[in-house]
N, C-alpha and C positions, 0 to 999 in steps of 0.2 A: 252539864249546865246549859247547853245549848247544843241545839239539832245539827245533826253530822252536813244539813247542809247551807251552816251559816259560815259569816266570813269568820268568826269567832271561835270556830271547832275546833283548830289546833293548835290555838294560844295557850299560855301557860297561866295556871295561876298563882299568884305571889302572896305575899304576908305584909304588912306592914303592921306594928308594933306602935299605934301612939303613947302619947307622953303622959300619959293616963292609965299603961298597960293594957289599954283595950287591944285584940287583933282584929284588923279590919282588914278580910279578904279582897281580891281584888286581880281582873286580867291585863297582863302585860299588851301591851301599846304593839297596834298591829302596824309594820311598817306596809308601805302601798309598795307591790312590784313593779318594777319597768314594764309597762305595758307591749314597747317596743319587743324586749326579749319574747313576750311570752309567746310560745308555740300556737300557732293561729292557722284555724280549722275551715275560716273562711272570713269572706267581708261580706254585712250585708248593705244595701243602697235604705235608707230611711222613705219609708213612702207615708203621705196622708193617713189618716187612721191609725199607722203603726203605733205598738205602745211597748216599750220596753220589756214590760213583764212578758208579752206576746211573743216575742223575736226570743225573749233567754228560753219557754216554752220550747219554741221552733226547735231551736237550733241548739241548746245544752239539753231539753229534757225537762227541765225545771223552772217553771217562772220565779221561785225562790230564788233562783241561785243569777241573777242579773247583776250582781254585784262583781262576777266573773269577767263579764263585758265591760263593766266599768272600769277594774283595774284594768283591761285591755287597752283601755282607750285614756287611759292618763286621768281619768275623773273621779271625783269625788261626790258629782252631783247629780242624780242620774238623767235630771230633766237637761245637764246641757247635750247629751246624747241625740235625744230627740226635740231638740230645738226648730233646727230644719229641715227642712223637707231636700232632700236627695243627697244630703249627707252619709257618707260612708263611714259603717263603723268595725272597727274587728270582732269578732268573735275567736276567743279562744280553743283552743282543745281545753275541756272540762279538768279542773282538778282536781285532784283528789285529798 
């Protein structure tokens, strides 16, 4: 249902049964990781021009997969990442 490298790849999916008999499939609720815990491969400093997809490129391989970064850094949003300039952010070791 979704590309091995979305945040979505190894959620489960569930059933719900309404009251009509209809089944209406559906993916279980992604909890966000402790960014603090996750194993961390380096920091990078935020500079001018940077743009998030650019830096998950860099440094995971993947500009898809910047969502990596963002559980790193406690966010859900990716612009507050790159808000400032010389802001440091984690980057993780890649998941799998």
């Amino acid at each position: 249902m979704f590309d091995s490298n979305s945040r979505y790849y190894n959620l489960e999916t569930a059933d719900y049964i309404a009251a009509d008999g209809r089944k209406i499939s559906y993916i279980r609720r992604r909890f966000l990781p402790q960014g603090k815990t996750m194993p961390l491969a380096q920091e990078v400093t935020f500079v001018e021009g940077d743009r998030l997809d650019l830096i998950a490129y860099k440094t995971l391989g993947d500009s898809e997969e910047f969502w990596q970064i963002c559980d790193a850094n406690n966010t859900m949003n990716p612009t507050e990442l790159t808000s400032e300039i010389g802001e440091t952010i984690r980057i993780p070791i890649p998941q799998v």
